[in-house]
C-alpha positions in Angstrom: 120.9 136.9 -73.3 121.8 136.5 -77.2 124.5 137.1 -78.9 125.3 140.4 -80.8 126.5 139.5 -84.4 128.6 141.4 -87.0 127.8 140.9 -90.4 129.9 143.3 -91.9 132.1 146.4 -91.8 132.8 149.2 -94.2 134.5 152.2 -94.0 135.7 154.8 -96.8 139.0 155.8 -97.4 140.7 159.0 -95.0 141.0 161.8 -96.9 143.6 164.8 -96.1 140.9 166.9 -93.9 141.8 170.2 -95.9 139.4 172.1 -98.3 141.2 172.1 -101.8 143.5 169.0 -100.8 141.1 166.4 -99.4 139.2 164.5 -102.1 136.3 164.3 -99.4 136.6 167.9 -98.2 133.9 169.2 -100.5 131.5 166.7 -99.9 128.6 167.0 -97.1 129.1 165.1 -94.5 125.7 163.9 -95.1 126.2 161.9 -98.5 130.0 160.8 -96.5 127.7 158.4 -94.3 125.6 157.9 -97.0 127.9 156.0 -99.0 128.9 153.7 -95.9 125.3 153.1 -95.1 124.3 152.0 -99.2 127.7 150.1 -99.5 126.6 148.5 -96.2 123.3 147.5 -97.5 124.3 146.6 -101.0 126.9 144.1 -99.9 124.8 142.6 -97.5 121.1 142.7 -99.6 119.3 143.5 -96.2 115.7 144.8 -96.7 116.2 148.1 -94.7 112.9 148.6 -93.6 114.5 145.8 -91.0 117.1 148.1 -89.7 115.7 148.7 -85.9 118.4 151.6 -84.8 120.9 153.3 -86.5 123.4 154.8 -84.1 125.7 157.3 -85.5 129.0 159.0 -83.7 130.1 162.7 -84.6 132.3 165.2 -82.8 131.2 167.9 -83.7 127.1 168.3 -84.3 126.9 171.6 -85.8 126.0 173.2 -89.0 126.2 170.5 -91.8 126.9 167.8 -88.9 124.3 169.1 -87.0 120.7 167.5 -87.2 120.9 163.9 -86.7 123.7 163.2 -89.2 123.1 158.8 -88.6 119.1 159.6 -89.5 119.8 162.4 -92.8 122.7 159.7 -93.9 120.2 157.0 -94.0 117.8 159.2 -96.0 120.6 160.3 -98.6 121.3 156.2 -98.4 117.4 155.7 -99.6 116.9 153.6 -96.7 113.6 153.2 -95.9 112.6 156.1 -94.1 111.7 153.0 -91.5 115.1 152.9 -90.6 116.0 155.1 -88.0 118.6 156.8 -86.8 120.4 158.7 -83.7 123.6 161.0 -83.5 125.3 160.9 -80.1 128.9 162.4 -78.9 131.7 161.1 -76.7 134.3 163.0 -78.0 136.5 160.6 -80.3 134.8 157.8 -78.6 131.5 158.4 -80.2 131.4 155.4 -82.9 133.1 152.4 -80.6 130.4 153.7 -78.2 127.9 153.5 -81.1 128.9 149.8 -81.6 128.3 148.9 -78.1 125.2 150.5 -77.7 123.9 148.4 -81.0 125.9 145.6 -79.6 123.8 145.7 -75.8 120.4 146.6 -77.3 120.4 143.0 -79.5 121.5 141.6 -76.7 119.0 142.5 -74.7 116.8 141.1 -77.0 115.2 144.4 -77.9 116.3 144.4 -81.5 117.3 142.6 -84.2 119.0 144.8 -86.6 121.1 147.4 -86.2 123.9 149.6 -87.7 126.8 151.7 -85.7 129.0 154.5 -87.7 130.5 157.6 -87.5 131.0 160.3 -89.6 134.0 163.0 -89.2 134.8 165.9 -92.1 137.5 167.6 -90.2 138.2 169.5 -92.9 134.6 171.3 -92.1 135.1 172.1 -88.3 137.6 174.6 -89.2 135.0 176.3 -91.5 132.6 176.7 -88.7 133.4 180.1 -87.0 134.0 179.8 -83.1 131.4 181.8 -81.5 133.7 184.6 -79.6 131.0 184.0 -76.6 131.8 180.8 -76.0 135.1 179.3 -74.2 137.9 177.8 -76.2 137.4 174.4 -73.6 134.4 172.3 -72.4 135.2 173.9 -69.3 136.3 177.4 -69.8 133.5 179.1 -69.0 132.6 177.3 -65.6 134.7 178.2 -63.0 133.1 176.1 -60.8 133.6 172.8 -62.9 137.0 174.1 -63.3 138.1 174.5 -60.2 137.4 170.7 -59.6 138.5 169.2 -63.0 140.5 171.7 -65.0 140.9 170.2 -68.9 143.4 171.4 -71.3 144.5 171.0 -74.6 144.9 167.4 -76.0 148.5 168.0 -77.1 149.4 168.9 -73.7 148.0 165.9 -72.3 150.1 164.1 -73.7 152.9 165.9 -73.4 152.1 165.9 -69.6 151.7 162.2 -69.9 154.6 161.5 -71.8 156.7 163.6 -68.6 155.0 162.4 -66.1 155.6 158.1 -67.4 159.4 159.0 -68.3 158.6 158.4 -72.4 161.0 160.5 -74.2 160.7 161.5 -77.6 162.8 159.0 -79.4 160.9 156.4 -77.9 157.6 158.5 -79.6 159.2 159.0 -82.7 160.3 155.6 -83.2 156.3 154.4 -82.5 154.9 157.0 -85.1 157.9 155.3 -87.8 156.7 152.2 -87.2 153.4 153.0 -87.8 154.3 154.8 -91.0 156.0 151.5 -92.1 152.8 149.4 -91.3 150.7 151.2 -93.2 152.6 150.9 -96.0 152.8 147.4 -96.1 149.0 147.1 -95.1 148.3 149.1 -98.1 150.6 147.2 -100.4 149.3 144.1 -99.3 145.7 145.2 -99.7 145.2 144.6 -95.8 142.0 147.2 -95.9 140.7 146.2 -99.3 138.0 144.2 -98.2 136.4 147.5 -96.0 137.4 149.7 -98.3 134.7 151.5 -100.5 134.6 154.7 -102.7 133.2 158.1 -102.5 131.2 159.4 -105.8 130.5 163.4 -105.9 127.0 163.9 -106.2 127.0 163.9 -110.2 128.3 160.2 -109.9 132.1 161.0 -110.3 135.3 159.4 -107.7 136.3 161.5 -105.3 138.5 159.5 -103.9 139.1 155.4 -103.4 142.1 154.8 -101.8 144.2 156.4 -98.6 145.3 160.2 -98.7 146.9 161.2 -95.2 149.9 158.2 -95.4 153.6 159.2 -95.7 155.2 156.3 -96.5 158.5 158.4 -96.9 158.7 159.3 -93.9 162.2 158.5 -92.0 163.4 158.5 -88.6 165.5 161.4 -88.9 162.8 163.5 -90.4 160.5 162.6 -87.2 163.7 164.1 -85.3 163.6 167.5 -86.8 159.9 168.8 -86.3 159.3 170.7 -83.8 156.9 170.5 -81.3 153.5 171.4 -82.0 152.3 172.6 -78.3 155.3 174.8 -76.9 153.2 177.8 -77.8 149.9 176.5 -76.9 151.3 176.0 -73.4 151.5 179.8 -72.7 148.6 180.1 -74.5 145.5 182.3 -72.9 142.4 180.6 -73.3 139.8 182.9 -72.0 140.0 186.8 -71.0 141.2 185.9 -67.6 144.4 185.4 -68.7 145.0 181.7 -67.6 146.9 179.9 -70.4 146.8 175.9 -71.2 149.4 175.3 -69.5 148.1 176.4 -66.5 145.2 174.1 -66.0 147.8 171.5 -65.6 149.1 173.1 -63.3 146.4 173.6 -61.0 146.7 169.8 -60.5 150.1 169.2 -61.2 151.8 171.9 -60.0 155.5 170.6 -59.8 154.8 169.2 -63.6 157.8 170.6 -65.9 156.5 169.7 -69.3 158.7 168.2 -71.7 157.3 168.9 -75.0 157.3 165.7 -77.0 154.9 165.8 -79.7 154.5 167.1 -82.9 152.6 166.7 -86.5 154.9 163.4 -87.1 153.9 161.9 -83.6 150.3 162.7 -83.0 147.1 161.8 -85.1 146.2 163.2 -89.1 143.1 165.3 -89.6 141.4 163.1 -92.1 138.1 163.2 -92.9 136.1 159.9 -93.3 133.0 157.6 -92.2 132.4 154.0 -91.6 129.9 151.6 -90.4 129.4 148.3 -88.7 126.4 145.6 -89.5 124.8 144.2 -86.7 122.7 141.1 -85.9 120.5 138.9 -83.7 121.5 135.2 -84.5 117.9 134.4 -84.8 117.3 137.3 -87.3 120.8 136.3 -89.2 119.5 133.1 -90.1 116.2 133.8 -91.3 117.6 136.0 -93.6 121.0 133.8 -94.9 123.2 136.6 -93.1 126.6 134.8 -92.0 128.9 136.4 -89.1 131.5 137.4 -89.1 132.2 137.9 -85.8 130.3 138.6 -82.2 130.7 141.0 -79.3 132.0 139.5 -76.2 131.7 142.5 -74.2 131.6 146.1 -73.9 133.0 148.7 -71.2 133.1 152.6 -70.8 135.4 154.1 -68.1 136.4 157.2 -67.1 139.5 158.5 -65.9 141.6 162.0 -65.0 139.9 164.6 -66.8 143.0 167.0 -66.9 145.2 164.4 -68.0 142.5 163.1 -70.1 144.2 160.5 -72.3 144.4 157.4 -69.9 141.6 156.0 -69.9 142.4 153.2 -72.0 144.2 151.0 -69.9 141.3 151.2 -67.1 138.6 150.8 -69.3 140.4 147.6 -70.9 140.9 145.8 -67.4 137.7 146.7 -66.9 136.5 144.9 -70.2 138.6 142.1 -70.2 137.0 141.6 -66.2 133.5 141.4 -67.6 134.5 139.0 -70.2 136.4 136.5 -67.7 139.4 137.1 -70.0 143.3 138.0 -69.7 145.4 140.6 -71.9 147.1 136.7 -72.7 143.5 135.7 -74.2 143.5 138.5 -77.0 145.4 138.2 -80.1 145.1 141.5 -81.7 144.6 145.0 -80.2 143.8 148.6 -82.0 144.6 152.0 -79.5 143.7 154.8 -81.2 147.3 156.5 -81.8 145.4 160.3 -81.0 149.6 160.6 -79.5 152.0 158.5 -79.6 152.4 158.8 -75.8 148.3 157.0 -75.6 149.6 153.5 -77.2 153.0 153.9 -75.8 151.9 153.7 -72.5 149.2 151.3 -72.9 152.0 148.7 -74.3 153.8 149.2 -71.6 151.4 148.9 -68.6 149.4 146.0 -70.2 152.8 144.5 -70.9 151.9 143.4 -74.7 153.8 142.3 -77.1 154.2 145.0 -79.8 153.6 142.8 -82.7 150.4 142.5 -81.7 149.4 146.3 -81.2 148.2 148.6 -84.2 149.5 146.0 -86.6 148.8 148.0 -89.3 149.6 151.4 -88.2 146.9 153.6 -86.8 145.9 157.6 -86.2 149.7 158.7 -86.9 149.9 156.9 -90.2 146.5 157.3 -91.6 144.7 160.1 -89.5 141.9 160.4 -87.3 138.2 161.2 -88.3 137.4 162.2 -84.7 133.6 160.9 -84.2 134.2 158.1 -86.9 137.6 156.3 -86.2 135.8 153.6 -83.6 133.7 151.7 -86.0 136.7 152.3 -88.4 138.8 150.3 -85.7 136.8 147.5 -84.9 136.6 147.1 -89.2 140.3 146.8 -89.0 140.6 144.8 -86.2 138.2 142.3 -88.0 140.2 142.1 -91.4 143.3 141.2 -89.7 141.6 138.5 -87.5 140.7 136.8 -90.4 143.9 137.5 -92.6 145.9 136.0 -90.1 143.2 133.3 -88.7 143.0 134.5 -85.2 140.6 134.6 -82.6 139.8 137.5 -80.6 140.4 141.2 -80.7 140.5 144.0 -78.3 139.7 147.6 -79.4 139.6 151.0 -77.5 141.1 154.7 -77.5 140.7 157.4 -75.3 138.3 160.6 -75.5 137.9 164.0 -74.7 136.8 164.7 -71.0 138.8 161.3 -69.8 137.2 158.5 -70.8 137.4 155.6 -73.1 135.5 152.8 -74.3 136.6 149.3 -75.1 135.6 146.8 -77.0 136.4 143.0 -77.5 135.3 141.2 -80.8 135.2 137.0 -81.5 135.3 135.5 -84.5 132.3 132.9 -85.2 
């Protein structure tokens, strides 16, 4: 089996994922992943008739995210219409999926060239109506599937996690600061400059070129005064049977007395944003004077408690690290996707890591999360800081909607 190559990573800068405040919000989402895709192919000089596969991660394919956003991006991108392209959906997993799924198909020996992304506008999926006719949950309107695996609200996960482990919310509160405070020095340092591109509107103006969502400001006594976001959610009704959020906890949990721990200062930005990942066979690489960066080592997908649905993470890394024959003592950098401040909280403390070494440069809480495209955006990250600091090997993962979570581990070459 060969190896799976990256050539390079690009991403564009978050934006605040509000129409009228986010310099990307009045962009399509099509011409978002169009700009990753061209920067991608302008700093590399790839003929893109060559590109095999694009795989493209979305979380929400409808309206101007519907119809194959990876294959319209590429179009918008002029890539040869050769080039193409494939949309899929796990939830916030969908673009660290996408990189695995390139990853495993040049491994196989199947292809040589291929590109993983994601695209997220959330700043458009509040503009899309919800159709009264469907449920407010994946499950809502299958009893049957919900009387076996009842799934909630996100928040409430983790507020149910959070009570469940014991975290209270000074311990989450003091995770989100130091996250603030990492991004901040990542951006003063110009940690992401390297991935970094910028946006044009269509009539070749910036819309935006640097971060939007960071509060650098922000103090540990202002954490201490929000309030938490899910208290009302919890007695919520989600359908017209009258069941609220809180009850689907319940119907697997039922002793569970939530402590409500989260709020806007603790849990993920809405951002929107896109980024992409350049990937290679060795033999391909070399004909055409394309150095690595780095390779996959191996790839896992796991998935976990569905009501709960924000552990996966720590499964689906032992289960990586198992297929690579490696230790959590053999990876020098790892990036958790901070949906909650409860999901890397807990995976520091059941993997037994050494902080330092987690989300060194903040993460969801200090710079938001494009739902379908914060994977790839990860394993760019994770990449920079590997070679600022001359390291080795890198572990990447977060969890997803429906409990489950993919992980990723990337080598320098």
């Amino acid at each position: 089996m060969q190896e799976a190559w990256i050539i390079d990573a690009c991403r564009t800068p978050r934006g605040i994922g509000k129409i009228g405040k986010g310099g990307l919000a009045e962009i399509h989402p099509q011409q978002v992943g169009a700009a990753v895709l061209r920067a991608l192919a302008e700093r590399t000089g790839i003929d893109t008739a060559d590109v095999d596969d694009i795989i493209w991660g979305n979380g929400q394919q409808s309206g101007k995210q519907g119809n194959d956003l990876g294959r319209m991006a590429a179009l918008d991108a002029g890539y040869d219409p050769r080039a193409s392209g494939v949309t899929i959906h796990r939830f916030c997993g969908s673009s660290l999926t996408a990189v695995g799924l390139c990853a495993a198909k040049i491994m196989a020996g199947m292809e040589d060239l291929n590109i993983a992304g994601g695209t997220e506008l959330m700043s458009y999926r509040k503009l899309v109506p919800r159709d009264p006719a469907v449920p407010a949950l994946p499950d809502a309107g299958n009893t049957r599937l919900r009387s076996r695996h009842p799934q909630t609200n996100q928040g409430l996960c983790a507020d149910a996690i959070a009570t469940l482990e014991g975290i209270d919310r000074e311990t989450l509160d003091e995770l989100a600061y130091q996250s603030q405070q990492r991004t901040a020095r990542a951006i003063a340092e110009g940690r992401f400059d390297r991935s970094l591109i910028s946006v044009n509107h269509e009539n070749g103006s910036l819309a935006l070129d640097h971060e939007e969502y960071p509060r650098p400001q922000t103090t540990r006594e202002g954490l201490a005064g929000l309030t938490p976001s899910f208290i009302d959610m919890a007695k919520t009704a989600f359908d017209s049977s009258g069941m609220t959020f809180e009850d689907l906890i319940l119907q697997v949990y039922p002793d569970l007395k939530l402590n409500h721990v989260h709020h806007a200062g603790n849990s993920s930005g809405v951002v929107d944003g896109a980024g992409g990942l350049l990937l290679a066979s060795p033999d391909y690489a070399r004909a055409h004077g394309l150095l690595p960066r780095a390779r996959v080592v191996a790839m896992a997908e796991l998935g976990d408690c569905p009501t709960l649905m924000l552990n996966a993470p720590v499964p689906a890394t032992r289960k990586v690290l198992k297929k690579a024959g490696l230790t959590p003592a053999d990876i020098d950098l790892w990036e958790v996707n901070e949906a909650f401040a409860v999901v890397p909280e807990k995976f520091i403390r059941d993997l037994s890591l050494d902080r330092n070494k987690v989300n060194v440069n903040g993460g969801g809480i200090s710079l938001g999360h494009p739902i379908g495209a914060t994977g790839v955006m990860l394993v760019g990250t994770l990449l920079d800081e590997l070679e600022r600091q001359d390291l080795k090997r890198g572990l990447v993962t977060m969890c997803a909607a429906g409990g489950m979570a993919p992980a990723l581990i990337i080598e320098r070459v």
